[in-house]
Short mmCIF file of the C-alpha atoms (twelve columns), coordinates in Angstrom:
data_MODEL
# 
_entry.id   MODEL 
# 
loop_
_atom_site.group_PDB 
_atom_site.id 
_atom_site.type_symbol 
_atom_site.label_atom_id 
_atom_site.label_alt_id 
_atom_site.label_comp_id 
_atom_site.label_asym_id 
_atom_site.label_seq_id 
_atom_site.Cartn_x 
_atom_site.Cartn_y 
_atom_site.Cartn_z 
_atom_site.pdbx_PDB_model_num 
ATOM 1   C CA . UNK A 1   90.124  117.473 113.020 1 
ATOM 2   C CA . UNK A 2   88.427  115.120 110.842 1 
ATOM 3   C CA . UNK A 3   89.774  113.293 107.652 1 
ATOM 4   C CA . UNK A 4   88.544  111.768 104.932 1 
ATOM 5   C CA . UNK A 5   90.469  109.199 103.004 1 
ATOM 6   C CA . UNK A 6   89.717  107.800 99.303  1 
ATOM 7   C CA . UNK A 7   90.946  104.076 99.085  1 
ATOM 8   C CA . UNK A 8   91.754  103.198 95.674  1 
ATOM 9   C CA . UNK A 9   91.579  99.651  95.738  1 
ATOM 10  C CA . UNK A 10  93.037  97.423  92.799  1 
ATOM 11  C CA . UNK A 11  94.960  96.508  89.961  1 
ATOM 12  C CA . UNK A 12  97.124  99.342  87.859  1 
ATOM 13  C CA . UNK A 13  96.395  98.183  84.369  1 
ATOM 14  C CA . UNK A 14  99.232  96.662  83.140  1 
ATOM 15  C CA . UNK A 15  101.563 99.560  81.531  1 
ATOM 16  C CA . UNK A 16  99.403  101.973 82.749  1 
ATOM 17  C CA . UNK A 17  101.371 103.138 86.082  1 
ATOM 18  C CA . UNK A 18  102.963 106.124 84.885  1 
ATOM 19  C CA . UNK A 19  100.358 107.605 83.358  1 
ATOM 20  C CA . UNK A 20  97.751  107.189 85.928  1 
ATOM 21  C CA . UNK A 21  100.315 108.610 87.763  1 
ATOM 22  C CA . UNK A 22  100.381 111.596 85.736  1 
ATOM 23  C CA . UNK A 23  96.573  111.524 85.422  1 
ATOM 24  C CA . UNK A 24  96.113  112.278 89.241  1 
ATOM 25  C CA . UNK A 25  98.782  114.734 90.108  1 
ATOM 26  C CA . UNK A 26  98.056  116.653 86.846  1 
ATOM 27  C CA . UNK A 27  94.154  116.420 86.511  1 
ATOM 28  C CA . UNK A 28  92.682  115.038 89.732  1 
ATOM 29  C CA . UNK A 29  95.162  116.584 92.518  1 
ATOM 30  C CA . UNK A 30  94.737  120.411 91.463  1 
ATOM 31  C CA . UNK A 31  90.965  119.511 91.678  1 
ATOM 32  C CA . UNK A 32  91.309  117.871 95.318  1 
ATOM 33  C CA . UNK A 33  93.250  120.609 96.416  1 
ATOM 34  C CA . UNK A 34  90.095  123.363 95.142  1 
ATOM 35  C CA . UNK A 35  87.787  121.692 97.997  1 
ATOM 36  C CA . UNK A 36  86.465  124.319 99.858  1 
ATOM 37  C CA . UNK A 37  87.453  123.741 103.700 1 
ATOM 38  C CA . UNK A 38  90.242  121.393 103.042 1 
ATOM 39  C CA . UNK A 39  93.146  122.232 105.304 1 
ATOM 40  C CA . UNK A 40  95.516  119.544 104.070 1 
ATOM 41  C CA . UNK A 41  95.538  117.820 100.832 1 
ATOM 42  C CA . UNK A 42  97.699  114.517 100.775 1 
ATOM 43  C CA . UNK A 43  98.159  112.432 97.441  1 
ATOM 44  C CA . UNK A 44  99.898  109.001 98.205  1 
ATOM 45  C CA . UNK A 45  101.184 106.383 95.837  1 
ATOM 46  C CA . UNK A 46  101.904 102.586 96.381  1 
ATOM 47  C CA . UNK A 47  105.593 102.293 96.681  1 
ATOM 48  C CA . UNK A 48  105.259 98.630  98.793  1 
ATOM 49  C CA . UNK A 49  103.020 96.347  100.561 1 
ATOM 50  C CA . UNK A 50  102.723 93.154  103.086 1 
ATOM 51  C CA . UNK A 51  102.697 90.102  101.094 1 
ATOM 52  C CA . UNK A 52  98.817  88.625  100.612 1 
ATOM 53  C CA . UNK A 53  97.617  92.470  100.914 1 
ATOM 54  C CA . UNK A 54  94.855  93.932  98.661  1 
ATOM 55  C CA . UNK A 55  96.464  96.343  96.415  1 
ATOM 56  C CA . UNK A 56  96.316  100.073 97.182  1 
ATOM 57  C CA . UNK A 57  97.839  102.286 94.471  1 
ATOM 58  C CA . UNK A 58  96.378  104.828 95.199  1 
ATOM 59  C CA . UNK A 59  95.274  107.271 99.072  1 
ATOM 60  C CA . UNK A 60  93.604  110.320 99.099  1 
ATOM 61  C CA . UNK A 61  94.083  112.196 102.598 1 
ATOM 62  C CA . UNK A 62  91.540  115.375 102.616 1 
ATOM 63  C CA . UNK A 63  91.801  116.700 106.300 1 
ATOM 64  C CA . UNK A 64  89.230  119.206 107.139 1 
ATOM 65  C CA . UNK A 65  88.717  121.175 110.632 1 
ATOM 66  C CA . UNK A 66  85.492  119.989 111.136 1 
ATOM 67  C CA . UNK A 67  81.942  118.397 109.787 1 
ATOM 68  C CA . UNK A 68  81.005  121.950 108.054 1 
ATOM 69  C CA . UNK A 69  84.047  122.321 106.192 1 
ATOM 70  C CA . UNK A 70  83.846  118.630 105.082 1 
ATOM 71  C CA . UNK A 71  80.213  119.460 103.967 1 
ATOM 72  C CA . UNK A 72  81.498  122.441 102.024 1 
ATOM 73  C CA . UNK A 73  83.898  120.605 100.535 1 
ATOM 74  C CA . UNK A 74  81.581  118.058 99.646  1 
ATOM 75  C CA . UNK A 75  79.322  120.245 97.676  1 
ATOM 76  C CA . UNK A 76  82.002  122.281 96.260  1 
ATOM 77  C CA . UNK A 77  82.116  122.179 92.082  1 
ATOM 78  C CA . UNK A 78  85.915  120.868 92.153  1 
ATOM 79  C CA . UNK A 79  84.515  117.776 93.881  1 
ATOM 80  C CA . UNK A 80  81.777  117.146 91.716  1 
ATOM 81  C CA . UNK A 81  84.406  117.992 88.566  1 
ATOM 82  C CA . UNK A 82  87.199  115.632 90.224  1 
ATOM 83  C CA . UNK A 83  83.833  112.755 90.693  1 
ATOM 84  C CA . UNK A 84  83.008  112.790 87.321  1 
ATOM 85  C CA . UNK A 85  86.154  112.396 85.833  1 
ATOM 86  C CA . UNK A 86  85.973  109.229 88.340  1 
ATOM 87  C CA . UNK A 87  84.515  106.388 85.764  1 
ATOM 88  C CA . UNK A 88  86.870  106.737 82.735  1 
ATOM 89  C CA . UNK A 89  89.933  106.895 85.179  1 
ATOM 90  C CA . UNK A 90  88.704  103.257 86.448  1 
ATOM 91  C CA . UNK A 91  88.546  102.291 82.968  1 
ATOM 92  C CA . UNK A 92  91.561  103.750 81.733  1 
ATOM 93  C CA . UNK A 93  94.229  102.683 84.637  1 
ATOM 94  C CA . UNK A 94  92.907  101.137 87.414  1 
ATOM 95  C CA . UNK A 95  90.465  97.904  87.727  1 
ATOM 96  C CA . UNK A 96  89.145  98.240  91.115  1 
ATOM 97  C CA . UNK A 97  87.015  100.437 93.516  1 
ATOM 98  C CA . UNK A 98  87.057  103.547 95.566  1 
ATOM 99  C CA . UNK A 99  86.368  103.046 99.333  1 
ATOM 100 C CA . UNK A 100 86.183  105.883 101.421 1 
ATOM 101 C CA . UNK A 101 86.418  106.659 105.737 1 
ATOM 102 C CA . UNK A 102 86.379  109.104 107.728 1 
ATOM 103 C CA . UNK A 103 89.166  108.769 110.351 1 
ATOM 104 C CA . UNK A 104 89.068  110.880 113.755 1 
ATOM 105 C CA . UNK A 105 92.137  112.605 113.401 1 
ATOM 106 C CA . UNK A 106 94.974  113.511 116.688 1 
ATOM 107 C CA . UNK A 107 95.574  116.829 116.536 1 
ATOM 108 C CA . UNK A 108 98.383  116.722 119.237 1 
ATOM 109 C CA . UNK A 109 100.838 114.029 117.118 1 
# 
């Protein structure tokens, strides 16, 4: 099992929370859950961090069963939708960067 996490890395803009909040599980979410292969589909907001951390509002979780689902997923037109909506949601509510890795994951836990 392999998955794939989206880091959204920054600053909420001020006022802003709530709606980006909105934003994701009402636009971007129902896209991220369309990606062909994906097995599980986990949206995660900041609730608290470690003092001196970089601020993560935002985790995408995509687990997939393998490379060739990821790849499907990858090329699949709800991903390229959800990535082009990508550049006015940074400018809207968030001033930061996406990261992303791809995280062996334990099948057994």
């Amino acid at each position: 099992m392999l998955t794939r996490l989206a880091i959204f890395q920054g600053r909420v803009l001020e006022g802003q929370e709530a709606a980006m909040r909105a934003y994701v599980e009402e636009v971007l979410a129902p896209l991220w859950r369309q990606f062909d292969g994906a097995e599980d589909v986990r949206v995660m907001f900041a609730v608290e961090q470690d003092d001196g951390g970089p601020d993560i509002p935002l985790i995408l979780a995509i687990t997939y069963p393998d490379r060739a689902a990821m790849a499907r997923a990858l090329d699949s037109p709800a991903r390229y939708e959800s990535r082009d909506l990508l550049p006015a949601f940074f400018a809207t509510y968030l001033d930061g960067s996406l990261h992303h890795y791809l995280m062996d994951t334990d099948a057994s836990a």
